[in-house]
MARRO-200651 format. One record per residue (C-alpha): residue number from 1; x, y, z. Coordinates in steps of 0.001 Angstrom, whole numbers, always signed. Example, Ala and Ser with C-alpha at 12.3 -4.5 7.8 and 13.67 -1.06 7.14 Angstrom:
<recs>
<rec lumgu="1" east="+12300" north="-4500" up="+7800"/>
<rec lumgu="2" east="+13670" north="-1060" up="+7140"/>
</recs>
This chain:
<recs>
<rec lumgu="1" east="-20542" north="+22531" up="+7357"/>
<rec lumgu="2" east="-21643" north="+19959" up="+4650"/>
<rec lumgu="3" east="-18517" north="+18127" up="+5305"/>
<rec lumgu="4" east="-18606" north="+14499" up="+3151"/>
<rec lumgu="5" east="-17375" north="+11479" up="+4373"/>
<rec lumgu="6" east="-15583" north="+8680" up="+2062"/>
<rec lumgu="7" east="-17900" north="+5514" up="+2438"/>
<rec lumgu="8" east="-16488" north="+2410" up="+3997"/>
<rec lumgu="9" east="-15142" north="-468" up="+2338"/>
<rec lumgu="10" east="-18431" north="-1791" up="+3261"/>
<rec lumgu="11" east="-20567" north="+922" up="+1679"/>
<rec lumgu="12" east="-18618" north="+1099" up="-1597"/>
<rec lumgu="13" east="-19230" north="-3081" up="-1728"/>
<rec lumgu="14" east="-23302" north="-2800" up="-873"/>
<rec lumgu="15" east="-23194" north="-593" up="-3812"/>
<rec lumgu="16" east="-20941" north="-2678" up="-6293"/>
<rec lumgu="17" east="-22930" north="-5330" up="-5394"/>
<rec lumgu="18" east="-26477" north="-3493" up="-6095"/>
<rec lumgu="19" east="-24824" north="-2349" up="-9281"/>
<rec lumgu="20" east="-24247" north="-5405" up="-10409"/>
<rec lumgu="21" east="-27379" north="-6716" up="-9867"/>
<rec lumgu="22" east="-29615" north="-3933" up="-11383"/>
<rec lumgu="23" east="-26963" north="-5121" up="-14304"/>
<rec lumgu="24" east="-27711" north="-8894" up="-14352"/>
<rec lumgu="25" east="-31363" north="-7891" up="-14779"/>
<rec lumgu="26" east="-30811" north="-6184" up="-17650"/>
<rec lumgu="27" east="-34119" north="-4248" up="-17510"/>
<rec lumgu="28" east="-32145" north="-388" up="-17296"/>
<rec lumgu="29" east="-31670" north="+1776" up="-20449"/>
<rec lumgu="30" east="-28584" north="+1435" up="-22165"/>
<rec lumgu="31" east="-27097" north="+4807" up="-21404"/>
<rec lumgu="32" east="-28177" north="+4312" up="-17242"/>
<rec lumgu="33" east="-26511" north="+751" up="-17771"/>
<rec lumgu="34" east="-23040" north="+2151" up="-19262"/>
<rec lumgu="35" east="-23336" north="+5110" up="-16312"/>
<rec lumgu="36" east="-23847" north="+1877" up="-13651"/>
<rec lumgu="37" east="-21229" north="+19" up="-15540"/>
<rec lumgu="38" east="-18568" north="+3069" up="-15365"/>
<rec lumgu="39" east="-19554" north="+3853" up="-11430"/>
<rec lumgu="40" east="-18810" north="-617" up="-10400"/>
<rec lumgu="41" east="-15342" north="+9" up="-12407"/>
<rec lumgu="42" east="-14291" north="+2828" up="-10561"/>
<rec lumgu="43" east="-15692" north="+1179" up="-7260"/>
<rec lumgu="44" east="-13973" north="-2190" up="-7735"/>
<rec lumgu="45" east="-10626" north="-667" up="-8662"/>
<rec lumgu="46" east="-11283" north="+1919" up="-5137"/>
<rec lumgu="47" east="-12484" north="-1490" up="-3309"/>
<rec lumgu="48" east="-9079" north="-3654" up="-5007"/>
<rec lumgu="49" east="-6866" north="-971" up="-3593"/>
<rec lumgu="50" east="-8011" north="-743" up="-382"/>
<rec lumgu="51" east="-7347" north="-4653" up="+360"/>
<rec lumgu="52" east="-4281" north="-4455" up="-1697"/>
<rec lumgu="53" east="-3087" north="-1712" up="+1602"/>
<rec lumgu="54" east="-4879" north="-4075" up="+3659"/>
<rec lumgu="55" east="-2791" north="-6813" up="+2791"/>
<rec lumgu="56" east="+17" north="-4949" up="+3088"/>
<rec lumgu="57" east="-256" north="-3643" up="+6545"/>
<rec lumgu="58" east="-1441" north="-7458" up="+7201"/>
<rec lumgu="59" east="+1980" north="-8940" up="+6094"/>
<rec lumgu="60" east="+4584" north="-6349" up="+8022"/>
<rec lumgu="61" east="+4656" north="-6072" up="+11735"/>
<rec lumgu="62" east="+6805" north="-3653" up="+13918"/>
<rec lumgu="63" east="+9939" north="-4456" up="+15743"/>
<rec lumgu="64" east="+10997" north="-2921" up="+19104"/>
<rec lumgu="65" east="+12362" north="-290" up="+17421"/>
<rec lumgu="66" east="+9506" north="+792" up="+15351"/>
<rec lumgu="67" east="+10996" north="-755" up="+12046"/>
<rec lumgu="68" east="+8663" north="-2445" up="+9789"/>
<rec lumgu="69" east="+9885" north="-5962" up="+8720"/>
<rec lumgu="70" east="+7659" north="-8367" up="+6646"/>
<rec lumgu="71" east="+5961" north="-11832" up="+8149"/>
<rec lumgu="72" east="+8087" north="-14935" up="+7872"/>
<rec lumgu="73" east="+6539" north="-16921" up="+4609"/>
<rec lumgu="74" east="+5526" north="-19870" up="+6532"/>
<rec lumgu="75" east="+6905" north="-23356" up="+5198"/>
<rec lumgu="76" east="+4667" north="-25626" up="+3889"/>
<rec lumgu="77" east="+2164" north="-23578" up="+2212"/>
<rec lumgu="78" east="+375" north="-23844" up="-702"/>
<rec lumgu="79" east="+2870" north="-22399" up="-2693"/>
<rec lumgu="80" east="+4545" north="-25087" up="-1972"/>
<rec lumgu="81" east="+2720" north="-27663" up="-3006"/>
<rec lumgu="82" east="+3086" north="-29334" up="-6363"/>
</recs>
C-alpha cells in the first residue's frame, strides 16, 4: 500500500536547488559532495526533459479533427532580428 509518487517539477527543482547550495558552501565531505553532485545531474537532466515535453505540447494545438498541427512562428521575432 506504500505506493510512491514521482515528485513534481516543483519538488525535483526545491531539491536541485538545495543541492546546489549545500555545494556552493563547500563545507560536505568529498564523497557526500560527488553523491549530491551525481543526484543534481540526474535531477536537471529529469527537470530539462520535462520542459523540453512542456514546450512541446506548448507549441502544437488541436484542429477540429483532433490532428495536432504546430503554432504559426510569428513574424517579427527575435529570430528575426539582426
Amino acid at each position: 500500500m506504500s505506493e510512491t509518487q514521482k515528485p513534481t517539477f516543483e519538488e525535483n527543482l526545491s531539491t536541485l536547488e538545495t543541492i546546489v547550495a549545500q555545494l556552493e558552501k563547500g563545507d560536505i565531505p568529498l564523497e557526500q559532495a560527488l553523491d549530491q553532485f551525481q543526484k543534481g545531474v540526474a535531477l536537471s537532466k529529469d527537470l530539462q526533459s520535462t520542459l523540453q515535453n512542456a514546450e512541446k505540447t506548448l507549441t502544437t494545438m488541436m484542429t477540429d479533427d483532433d490532428q495536432e498541427t504546430p503554432f504559426e512562428t510569428p513574424q517579427g521575432g527575435a529570430n528575426d532580428a539582426q
